[in-house]
C-alpha positions in Angstrom: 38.7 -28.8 10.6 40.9 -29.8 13.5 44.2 -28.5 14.4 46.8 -30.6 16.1 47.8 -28.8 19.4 50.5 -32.0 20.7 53.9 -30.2 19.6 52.7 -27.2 21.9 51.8 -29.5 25.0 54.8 -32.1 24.6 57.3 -28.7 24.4 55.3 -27.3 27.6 55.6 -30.2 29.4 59.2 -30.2 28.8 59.4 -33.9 27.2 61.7 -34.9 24.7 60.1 -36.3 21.2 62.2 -39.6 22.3 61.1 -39.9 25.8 57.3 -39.8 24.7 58.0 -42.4 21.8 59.4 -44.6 24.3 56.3 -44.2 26.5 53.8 -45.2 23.5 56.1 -47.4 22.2 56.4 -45.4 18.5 58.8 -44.5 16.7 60.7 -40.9 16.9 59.4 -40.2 13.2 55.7 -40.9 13.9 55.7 -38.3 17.2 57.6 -35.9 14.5 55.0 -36.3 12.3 52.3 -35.7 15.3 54.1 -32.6 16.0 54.0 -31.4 12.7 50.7 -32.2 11.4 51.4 -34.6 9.1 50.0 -37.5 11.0 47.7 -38.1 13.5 47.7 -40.6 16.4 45.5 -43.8 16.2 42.7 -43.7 19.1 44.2 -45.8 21.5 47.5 -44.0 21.1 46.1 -40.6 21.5 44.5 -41.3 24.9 48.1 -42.8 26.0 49.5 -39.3 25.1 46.9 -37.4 26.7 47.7 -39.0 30.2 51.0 -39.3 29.4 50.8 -35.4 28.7 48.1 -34.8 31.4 45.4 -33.2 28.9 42.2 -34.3 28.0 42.2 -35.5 24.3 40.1 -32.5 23.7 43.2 -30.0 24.6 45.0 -32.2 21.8 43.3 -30.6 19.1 41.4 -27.1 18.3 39.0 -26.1 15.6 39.5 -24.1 12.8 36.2 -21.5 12.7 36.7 -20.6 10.0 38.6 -21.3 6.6 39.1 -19.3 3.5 37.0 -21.0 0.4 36.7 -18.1 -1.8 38.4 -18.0 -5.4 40.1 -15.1 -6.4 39.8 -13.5 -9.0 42.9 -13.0 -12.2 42.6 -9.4 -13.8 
């Protein structure tokens, strides 16, 4: 599973959500949605942001080792 890392670069870069939907021609509410997780960027769009950004695409995203399947158990 993947992780979206591009709130934490566009914050340490310093750029404005508005500034980088300008740049990739998007709307504010899709970079939101970047930011929070609850969209991801089509391919062409992600390797604008990662030079935009000055990342590889790779820094954009981290996987998750490890996640929790187990049922618990109701006593």
């Amino acid at each position: 599973m993947l992780k979206s890392k591009i709130a934490y670069w566009i914050d340490k870069r310093g750029l404005r959500s508005d500034f980088v939907a300008g740049e990739l021609n998007v709307s504010q509410a899709q970079v939101s949605k970047w930011k929070k997780g609850k969209a991801h960027p089509r391919v062409e769009k992600l390797f604008k942001l990662a030079r935009l950004l000055n990342v590889k695409v790779d820094d954009l995203y981290e996987e998750i080792d490890h996640i929790d399947t187990t049922e618990k158990e109701d006593f």
